[in-house]
SERO-4910 file (N, C-alpha, C, O; in steps of 0.05 Angstrom, whole numbers):
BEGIN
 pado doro    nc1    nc2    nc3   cac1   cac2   cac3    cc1    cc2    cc3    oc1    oc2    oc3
  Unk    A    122   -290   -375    146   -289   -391    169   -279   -373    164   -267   -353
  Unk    A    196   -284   -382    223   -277   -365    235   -253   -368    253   -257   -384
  Unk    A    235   -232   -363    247   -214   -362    276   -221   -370    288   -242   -367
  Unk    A    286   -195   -383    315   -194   -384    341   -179   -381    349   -161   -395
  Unk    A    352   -187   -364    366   -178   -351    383   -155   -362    383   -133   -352
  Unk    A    400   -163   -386    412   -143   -399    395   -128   -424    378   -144   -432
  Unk    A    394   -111   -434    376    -95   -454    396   -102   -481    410    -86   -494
  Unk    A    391   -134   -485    409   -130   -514    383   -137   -542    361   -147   -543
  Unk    A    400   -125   -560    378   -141   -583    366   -165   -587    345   -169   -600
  Unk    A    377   -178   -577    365   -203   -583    352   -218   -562    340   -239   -565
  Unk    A    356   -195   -525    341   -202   -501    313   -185   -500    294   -191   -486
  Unk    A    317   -160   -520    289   -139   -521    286   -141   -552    303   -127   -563
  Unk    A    272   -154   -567    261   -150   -586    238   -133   -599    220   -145   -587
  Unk    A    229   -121   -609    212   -102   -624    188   -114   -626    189   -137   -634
  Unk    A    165   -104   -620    141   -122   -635    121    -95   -651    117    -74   -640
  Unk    A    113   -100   -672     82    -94   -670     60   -102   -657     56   -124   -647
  Unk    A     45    -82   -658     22    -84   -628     17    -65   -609     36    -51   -602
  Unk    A     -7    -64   -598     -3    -48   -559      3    -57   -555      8    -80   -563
  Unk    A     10    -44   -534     26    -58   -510     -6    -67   -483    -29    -58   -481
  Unk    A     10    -90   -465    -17    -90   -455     -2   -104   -431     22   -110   -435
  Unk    A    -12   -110   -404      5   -126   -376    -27   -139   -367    -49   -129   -367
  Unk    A    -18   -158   -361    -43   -173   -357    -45   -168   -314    -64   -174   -300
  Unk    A    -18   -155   -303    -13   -152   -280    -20   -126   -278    -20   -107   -293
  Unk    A    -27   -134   -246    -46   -103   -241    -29    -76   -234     -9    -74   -219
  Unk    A    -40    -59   -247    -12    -30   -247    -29    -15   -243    -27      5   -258
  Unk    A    -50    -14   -225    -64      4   -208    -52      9   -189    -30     -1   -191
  Unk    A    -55     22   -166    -49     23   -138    -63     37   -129    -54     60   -128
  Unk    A    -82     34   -123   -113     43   -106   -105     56    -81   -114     78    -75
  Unk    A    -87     41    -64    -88     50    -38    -60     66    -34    -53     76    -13
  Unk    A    -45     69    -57    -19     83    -56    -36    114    -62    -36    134    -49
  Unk    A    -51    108    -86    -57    141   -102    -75    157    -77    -75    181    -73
  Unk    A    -91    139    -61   -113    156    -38    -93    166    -18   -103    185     -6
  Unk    A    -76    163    -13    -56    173      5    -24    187    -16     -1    183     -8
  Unk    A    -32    203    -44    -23    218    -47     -7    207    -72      0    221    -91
  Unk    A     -2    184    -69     21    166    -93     40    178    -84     38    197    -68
  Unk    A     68    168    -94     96    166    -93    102    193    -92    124    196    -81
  Unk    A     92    213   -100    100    246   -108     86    251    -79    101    267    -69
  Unk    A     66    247    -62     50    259    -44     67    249    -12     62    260     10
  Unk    A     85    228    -14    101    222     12    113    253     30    126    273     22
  Unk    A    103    245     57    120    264     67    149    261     71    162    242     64
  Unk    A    159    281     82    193    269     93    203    271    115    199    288    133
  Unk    A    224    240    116    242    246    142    268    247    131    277    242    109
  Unk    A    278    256    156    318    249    158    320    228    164    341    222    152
  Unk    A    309    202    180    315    195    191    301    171    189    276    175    190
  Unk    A    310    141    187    299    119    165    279    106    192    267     84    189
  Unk    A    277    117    209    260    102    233    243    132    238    254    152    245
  Unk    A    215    129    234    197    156    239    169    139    257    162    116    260
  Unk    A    160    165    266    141    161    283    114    152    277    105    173    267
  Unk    A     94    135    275     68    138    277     40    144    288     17    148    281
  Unk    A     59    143    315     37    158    335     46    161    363     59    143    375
  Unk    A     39    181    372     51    176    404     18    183    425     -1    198    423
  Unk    A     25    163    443     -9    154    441     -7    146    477     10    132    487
  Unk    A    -37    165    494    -34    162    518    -69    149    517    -88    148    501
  Unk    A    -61    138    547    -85    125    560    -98    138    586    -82    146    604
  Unk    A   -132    142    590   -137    152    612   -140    135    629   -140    113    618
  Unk    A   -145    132    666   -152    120    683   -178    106    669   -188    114    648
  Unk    A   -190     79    687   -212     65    678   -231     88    699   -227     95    722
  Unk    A   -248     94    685   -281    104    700   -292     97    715   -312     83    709
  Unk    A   -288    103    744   -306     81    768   -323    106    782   -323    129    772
  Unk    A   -332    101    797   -361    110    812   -332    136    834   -311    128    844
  Unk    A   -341    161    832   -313    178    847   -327    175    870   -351    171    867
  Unk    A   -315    177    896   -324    177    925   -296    189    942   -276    182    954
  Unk    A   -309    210    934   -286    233    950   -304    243    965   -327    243    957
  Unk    A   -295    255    996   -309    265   1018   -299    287   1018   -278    293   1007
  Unk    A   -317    307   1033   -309    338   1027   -277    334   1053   -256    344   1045
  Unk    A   -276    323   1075   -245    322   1078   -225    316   1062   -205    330   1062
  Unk    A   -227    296   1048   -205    292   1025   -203    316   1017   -188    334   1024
  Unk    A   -225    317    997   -224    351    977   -210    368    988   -190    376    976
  Unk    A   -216    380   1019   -189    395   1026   -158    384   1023   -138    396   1013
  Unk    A   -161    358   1033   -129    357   1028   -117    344   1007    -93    337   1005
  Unk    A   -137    342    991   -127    330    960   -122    305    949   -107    291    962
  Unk    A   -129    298    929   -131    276    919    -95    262    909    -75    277    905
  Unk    A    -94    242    906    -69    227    895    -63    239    865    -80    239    848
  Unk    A    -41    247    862    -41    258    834    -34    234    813    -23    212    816
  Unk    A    -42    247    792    -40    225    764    -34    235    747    -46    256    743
  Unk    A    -10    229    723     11    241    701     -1    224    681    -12    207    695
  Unk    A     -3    221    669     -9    213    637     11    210    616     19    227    600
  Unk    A     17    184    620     38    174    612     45    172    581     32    153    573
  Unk    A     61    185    560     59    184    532     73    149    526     86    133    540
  Unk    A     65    148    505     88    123    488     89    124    456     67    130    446
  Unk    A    106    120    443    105    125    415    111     98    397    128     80    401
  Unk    A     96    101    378    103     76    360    118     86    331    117    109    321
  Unk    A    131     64    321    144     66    304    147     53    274    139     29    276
  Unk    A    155     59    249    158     48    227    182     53    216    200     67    227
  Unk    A    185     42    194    219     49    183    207     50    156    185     41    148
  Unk    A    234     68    135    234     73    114    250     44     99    267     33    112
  Unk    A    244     32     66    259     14     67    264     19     33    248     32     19
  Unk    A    290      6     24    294     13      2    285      2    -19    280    -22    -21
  Unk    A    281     23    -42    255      3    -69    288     16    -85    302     36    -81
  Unk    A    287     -1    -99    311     -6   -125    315    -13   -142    330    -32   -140
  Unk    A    308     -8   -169    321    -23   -190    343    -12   -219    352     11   -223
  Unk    A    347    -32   -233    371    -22   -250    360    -27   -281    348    -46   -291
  Unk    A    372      2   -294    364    -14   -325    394     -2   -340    407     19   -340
  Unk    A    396    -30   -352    419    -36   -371    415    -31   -409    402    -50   -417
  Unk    A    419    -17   -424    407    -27   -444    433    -25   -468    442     -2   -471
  Unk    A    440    -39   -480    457    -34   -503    460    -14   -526    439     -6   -536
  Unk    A    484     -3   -537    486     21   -552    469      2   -577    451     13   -589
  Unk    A    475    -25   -584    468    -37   -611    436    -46   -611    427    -52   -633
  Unk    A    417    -49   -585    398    -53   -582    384    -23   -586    361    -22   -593
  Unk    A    400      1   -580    388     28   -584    385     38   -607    367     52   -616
  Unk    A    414     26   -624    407     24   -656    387     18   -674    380     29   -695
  Unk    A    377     -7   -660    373    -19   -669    332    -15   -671    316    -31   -681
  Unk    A    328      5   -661    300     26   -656    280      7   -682    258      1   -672
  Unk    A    281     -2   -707    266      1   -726    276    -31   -733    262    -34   -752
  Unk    A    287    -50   -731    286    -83   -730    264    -88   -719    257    -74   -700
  Unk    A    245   -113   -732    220   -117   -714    221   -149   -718    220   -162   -739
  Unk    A    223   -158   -693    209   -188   -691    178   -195   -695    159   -180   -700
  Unk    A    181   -221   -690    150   -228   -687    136   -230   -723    144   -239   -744
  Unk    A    112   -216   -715     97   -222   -752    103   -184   -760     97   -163   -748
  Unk    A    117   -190   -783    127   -167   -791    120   -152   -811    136   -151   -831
  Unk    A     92   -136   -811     75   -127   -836     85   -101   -845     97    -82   -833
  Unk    A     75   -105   -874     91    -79   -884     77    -54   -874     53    -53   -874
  Unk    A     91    -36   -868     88    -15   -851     79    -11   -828     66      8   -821
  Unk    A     88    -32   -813     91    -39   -779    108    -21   -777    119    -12   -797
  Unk    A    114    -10   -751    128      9   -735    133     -1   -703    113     -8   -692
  Unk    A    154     -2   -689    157    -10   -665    145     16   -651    148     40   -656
  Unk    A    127      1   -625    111     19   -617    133     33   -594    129     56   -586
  Unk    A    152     18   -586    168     36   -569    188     56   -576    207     49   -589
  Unk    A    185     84   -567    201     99   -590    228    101   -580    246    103   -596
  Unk    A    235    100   -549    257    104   -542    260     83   -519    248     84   -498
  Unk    A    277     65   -526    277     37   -508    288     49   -478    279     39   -458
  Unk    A    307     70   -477    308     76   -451    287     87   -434    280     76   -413
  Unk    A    275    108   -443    258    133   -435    232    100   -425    227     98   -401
  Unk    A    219     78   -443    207     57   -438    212     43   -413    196     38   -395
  Unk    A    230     37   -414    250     22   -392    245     36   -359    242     25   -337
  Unk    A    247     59   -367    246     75   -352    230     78   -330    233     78   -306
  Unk    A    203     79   -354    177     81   -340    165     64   -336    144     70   -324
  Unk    A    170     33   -342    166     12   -331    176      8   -300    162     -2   -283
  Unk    A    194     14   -296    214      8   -271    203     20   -259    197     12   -237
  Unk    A    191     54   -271    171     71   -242    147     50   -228    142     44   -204
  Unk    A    136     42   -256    107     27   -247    101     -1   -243     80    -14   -239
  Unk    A    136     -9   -246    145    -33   -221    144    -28   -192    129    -39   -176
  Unk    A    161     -9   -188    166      0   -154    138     14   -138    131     16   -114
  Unk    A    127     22   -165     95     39   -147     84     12   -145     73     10   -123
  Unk    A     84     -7   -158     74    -29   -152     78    -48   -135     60    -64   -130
  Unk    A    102    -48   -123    119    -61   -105    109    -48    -84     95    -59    -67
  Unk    A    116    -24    -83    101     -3    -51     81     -5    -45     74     -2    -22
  Unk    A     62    -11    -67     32    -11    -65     33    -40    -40     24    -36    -18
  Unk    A     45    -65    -46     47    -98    -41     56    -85    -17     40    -85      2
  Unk    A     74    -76    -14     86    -66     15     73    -57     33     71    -67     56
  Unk    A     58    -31     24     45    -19     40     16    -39     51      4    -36     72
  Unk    A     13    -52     36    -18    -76     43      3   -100     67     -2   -105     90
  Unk    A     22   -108     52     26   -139     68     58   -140     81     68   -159     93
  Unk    A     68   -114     76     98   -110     86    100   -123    117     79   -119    130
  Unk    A    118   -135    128    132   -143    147    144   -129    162    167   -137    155
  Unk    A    151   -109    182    166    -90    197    198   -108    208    199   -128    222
  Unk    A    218    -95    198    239   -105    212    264    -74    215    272    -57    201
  Unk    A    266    -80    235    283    -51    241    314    -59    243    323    -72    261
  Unk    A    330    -49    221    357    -62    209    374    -48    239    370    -28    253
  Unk    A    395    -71    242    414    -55    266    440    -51    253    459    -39    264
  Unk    A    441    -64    223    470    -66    218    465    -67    190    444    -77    180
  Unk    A    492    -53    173    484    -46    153    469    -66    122    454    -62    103
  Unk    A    493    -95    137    489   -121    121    459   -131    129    455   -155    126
  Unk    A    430   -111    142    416   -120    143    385   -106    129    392    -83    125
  Unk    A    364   -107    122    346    -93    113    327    -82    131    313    -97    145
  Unk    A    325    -54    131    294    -44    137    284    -51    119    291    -52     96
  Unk    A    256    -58    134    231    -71    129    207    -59    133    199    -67    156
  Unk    A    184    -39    120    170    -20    130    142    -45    137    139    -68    128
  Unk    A    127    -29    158    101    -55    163     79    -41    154     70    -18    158
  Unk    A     70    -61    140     47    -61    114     19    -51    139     22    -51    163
  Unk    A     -6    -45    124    -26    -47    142    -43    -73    153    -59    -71    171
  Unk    A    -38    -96    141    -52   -124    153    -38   -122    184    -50   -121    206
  Unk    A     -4   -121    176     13   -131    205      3   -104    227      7   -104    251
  Unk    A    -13    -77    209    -10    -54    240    -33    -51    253    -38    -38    273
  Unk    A    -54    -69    232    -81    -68    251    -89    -80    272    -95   -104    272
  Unk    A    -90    -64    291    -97    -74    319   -116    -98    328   -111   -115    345
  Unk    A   -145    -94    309   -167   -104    312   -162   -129    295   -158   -125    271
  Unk    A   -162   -156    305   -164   -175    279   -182   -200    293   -184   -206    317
  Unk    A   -195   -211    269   -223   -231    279   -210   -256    261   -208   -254    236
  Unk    A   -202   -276    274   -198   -295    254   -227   -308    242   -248   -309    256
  Unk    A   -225   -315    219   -266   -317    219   -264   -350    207   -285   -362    207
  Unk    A   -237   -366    197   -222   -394    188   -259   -398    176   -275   -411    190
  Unk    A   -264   -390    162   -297   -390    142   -299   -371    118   -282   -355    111
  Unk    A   -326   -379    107   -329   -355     94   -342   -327    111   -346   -322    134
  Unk    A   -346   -313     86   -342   -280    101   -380   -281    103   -398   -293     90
  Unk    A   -380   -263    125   -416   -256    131   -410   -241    147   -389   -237    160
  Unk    A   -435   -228    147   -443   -196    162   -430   -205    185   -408   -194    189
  Unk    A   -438   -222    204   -424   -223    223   -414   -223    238   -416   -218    263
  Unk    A   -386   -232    208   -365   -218    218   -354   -203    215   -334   -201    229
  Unk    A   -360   -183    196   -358   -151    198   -365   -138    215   -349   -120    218
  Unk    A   -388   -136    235   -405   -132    256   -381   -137    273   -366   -118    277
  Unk    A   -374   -165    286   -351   -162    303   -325   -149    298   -312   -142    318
  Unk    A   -317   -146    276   -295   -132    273   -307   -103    277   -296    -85    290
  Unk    A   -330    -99    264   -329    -71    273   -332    -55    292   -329    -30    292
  Unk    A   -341    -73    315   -348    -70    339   -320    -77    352   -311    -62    369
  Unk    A   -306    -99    345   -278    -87    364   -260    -67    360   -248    -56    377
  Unk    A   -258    -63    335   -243    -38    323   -251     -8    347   -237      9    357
  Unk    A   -287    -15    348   -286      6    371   -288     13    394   -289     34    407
  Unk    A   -290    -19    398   -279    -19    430   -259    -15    434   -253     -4    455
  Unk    A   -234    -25    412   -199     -9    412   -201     15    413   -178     22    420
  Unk    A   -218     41    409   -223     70    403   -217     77    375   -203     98    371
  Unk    A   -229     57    350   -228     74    325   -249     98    330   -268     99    345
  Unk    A   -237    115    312   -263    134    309   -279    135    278   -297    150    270
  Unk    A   -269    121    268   -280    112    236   -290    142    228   -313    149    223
  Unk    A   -268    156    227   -271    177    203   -274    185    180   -287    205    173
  Unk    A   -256    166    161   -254    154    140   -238    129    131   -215    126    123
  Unk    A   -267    105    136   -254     81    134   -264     72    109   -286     79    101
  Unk    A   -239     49     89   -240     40     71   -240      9     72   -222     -1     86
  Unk    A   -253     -4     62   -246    -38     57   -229    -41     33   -233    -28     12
  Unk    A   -210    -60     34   -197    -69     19   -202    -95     15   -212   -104     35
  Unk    A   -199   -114     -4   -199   -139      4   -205   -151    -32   -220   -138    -47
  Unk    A   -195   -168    -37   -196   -187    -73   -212   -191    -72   -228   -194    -53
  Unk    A   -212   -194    -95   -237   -200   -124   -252   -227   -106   -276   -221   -110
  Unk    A   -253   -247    -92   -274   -267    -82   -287   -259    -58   -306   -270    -47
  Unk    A   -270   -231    -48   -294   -221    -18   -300   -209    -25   -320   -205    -13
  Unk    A   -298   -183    -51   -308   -166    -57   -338   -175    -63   -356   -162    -53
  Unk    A   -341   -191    -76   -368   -205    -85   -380   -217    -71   -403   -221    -77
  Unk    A   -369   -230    -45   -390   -237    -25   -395   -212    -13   -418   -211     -5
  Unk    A   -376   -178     -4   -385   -164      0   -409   -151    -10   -424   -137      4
  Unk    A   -413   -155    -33   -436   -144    -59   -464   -159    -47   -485   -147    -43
  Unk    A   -458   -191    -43   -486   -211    -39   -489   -196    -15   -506   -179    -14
  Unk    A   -472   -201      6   -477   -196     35   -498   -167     34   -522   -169     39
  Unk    A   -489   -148     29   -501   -112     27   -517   -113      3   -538    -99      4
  Unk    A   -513   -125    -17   -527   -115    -37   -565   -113    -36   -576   -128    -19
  Unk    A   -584    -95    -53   -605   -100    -60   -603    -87    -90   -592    -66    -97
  Unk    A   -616   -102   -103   -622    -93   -126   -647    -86   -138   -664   -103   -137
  Unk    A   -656    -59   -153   -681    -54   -154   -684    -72   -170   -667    -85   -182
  Unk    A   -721    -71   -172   -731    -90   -202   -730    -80   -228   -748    -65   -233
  Unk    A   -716    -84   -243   -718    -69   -268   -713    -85   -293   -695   -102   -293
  Unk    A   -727    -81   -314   -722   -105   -340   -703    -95   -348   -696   -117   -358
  Unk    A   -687    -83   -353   -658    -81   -361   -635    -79   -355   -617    -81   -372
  Unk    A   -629    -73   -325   -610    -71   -311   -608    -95   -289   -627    -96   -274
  Unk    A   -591   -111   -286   -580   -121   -264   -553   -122   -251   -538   -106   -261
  Unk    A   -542   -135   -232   -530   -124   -213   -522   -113   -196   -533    -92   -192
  Unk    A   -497   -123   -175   -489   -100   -160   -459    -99   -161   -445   -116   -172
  Unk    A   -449    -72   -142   -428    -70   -131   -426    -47   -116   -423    -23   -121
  Unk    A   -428    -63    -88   -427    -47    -66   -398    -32    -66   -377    -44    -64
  Unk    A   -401     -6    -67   -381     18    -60   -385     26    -30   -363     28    -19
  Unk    A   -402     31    -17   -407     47     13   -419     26     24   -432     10     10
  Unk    A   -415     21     52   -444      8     67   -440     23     85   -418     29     92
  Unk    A   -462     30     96   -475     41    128   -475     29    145   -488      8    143
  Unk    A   -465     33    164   -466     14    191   -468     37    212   -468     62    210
  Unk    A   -472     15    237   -473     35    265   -454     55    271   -459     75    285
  Unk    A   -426     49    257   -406     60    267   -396     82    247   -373     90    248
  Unk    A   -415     91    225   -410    105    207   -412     99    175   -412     75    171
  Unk    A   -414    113    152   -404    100    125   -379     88    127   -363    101    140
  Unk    A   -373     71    121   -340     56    109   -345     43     75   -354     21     69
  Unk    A   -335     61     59   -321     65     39   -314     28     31   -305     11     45
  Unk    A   -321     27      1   -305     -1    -12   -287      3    -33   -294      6    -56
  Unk    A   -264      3    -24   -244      1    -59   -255    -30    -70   -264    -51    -62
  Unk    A   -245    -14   -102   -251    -39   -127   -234    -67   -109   -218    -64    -91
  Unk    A   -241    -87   -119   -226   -107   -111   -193   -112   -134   -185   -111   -157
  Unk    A   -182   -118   -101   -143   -108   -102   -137   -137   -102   -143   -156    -88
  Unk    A   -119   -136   -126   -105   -165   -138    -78   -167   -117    -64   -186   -112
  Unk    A    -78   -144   -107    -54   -149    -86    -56   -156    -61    -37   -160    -46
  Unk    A    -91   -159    -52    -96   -164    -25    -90   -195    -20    -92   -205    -43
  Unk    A    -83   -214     -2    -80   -236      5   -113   -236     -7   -127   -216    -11
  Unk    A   -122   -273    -14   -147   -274    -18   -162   -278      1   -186   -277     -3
  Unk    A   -150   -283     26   -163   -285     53   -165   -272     76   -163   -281     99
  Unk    A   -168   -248     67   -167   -226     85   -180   -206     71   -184   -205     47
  Unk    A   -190   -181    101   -206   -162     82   -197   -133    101   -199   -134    126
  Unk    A   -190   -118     94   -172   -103    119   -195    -79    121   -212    -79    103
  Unk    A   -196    -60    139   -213    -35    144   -196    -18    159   -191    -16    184
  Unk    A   -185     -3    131   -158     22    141   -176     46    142   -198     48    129
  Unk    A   -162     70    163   -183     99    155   -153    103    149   -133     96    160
  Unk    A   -159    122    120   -145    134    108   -144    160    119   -126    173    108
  Unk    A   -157    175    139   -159    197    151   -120    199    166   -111    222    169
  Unk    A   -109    183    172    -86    179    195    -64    164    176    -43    155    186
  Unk    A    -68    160    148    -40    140    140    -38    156    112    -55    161     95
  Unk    A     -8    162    114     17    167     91     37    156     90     46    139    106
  Unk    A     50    165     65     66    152     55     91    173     64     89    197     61
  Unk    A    109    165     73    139    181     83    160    169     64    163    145     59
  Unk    A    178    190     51    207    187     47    224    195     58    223    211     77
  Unk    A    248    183     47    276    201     58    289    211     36    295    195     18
  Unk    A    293    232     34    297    241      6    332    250      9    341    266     25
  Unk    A    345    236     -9    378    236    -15    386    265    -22    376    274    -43
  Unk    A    403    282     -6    399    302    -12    413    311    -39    434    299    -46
  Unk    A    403    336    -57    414    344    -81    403    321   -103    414    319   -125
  Unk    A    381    307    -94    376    277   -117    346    282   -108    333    300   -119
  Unk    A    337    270    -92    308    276    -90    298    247    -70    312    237    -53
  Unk    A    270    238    -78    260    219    -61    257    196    -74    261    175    -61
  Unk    A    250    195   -100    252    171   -116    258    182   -152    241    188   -169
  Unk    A    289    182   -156    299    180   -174    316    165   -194    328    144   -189
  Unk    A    315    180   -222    342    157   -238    363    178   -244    360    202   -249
  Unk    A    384    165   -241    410    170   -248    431    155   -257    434    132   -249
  Unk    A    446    166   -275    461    155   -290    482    132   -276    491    137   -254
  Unk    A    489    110   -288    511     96   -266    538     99   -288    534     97   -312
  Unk    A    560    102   -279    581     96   -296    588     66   -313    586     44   -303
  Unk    A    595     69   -334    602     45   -356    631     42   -357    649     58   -353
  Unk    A    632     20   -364    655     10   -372    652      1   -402    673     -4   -414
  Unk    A    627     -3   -418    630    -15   -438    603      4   -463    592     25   -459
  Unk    A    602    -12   -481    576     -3   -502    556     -8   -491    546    -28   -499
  Unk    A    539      9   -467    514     11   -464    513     36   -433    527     40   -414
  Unk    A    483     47   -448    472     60   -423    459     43   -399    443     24   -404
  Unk    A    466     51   -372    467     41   -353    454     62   -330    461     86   -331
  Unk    A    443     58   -317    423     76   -299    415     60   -275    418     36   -278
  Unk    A    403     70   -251    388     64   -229    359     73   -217    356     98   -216
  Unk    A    345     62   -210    320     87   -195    319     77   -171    315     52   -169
  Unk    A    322     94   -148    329     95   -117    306    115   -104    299    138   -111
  Unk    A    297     96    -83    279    108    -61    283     99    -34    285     75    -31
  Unk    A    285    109    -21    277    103      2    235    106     21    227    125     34
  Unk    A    224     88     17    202     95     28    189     86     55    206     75     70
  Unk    A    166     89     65    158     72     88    128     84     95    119    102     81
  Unk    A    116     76    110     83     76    111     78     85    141     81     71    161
  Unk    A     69    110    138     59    123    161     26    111    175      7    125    179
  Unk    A     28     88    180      0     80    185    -16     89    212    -34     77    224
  Unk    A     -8    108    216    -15    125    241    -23    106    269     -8     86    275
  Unk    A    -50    114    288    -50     89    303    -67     67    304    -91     71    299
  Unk    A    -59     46    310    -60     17    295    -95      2    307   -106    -19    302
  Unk    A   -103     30    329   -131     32    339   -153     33    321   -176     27    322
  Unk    A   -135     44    299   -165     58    282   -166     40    249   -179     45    229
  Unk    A   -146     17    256   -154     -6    236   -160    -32    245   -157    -39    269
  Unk    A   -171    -51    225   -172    -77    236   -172    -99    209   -168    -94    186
  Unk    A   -175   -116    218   -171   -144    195   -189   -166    199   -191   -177    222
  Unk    A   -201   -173    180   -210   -196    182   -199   -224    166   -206   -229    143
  Unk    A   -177   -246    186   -166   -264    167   -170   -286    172   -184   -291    192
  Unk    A   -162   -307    156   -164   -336    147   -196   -337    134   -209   -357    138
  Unk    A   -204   -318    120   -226   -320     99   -221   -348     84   -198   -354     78
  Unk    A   -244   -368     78   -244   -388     60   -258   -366     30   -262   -376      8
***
């Protein structure tokens, strides 16, 4: 259905009934890293995710006790840092003084002693728009694009975790051990340390995940599965429920041990608020403003598996 733009009576109508969204208003991988209230903060809309050194390669040492006196070639260990940006989540709600009146008019099938289940169309409004934008961040934080704005007519762009994982196996098939096995083996040849790693991935790999791992005991009344944990060489790694927000062809393996959520919080307002906007006419008028972005720490200790059939 179309949303509407202005909040008038005859664009928000009343119903009897729950209320119900057939769209998913979970966010699995926002709430494990703290949800919208748990972001840390910057000043500053470009923040760090890791600053990250490399040792010499390991060869066979053949130093002679003359060298040893006069010493070996020295070696500095060189830092480098990577980066993300904060990007803006926004929206506006409009609603009419005569649509506010208008609290107890009911469309639709109108039985006697129906009651509109919304009691205050703003305070509603309201909290929809929250669990739009948590929803939006959630999409962001999975499949976001990184773009670092130089000018104001342009957008920061925070980068999701598909674009920061290091490790990726194109598998252009369906999913099998495999190729989990190779992904999880390059993930640690990049140096994950799989401290706490999670799979993500929709509702059609989730269930080949289930066939792939699953056993099921024998029992006359119970069947099924759904694989939550599997064991592997490289440690437990964790399964979230299957995410309506994941691409369907992809299955990502984030450790949540190294990734948050960062704001920039407006000072005297906060990190994601509403506030009133000025009117010119018969209706309340408001905004909710964040600035956010995704600390996905370093990009070693994730990986992807894409072009799933």
């Amino acid at each position: 259905m179309a949303n509407d733009a202005t909040g008038t009576i005859f664009g928000l109508p009343n119903y009897i009934g729950n209320l119900f969204t057939a769209d998913q208003i979970n966010t699995p991988f926002l709430s494990m890293i703290g949800g919208l209230n748990g972001a840390k903060s910057t000043p500053n809309f470009q923040f760090a995710t890791s600053s990250e050194y490399a040792h010499e390669a390991i060869i066979q040492q053949n130093i002679t006790e003359d060298e040893s006196i006069a010493g070996v070639t020295p070696v500095n260990f060189k830092r480098d840092q990577s980066t993300n940006v904060t990007q803006i989540f926004q929206e506006e709600v409009l609603i009419s003084y005569v649509k506010m009146a208008n609290a107890g008019r009911l469309s639709g099938i109108n039985t006697q002693g129906g009651i509109n289940n919304v009691v205050t169309e703003k305070d509603w409004q309201i909290a929809k728009h929250l669990e739009s934008i948590a929803r939006s961040v959630e999409w962001h934080f999975l499949q976001g694009t990184y773009n670092l704005a130089a000018a104001s007519n342009e957008a920061n762009q925070t980068r999701g975790m598909i674009a920061a994982a290091a490790s990726s196996v194109d598998v252009s098939g369906a999913l099998d051990k495999d190729h989990i096995d190779e992904l999880l083996l390059a993930m640690f040849n990049a140096g994950a340390t799989f401290r706490n790693p999670v799979i993500f991935c929709g509702g059609s790999q989730k269930q080949k995940l289930s066939a792939i791992y699953g056993y099921a005991p024998d029992d006359r009344n119970i069947g099924g599965l759904n694989i939550k944990q599997i064991e592997t060489d490289f440690g437990n790694i964790g399964v979230a429920p299957a995410h309506r927000l994941m691409p369907v062809d992809t299955l990502l393996i984030a450790d949540m041990s190294v990734i948050s959520a960062v704001s920039q919080p407006v000072p005297d307002k906060g990190h994601m608020f509403y506030e009133e906007l000025s009117k010119t006419g018969a209706f309340e008028s408001g905004q909710l403003f964040g600035m956010l972005g995704l600390d996905h720490g370093p990009t070693f200790m994730h990986g992807v598996l894409i072009n799933l059939t």
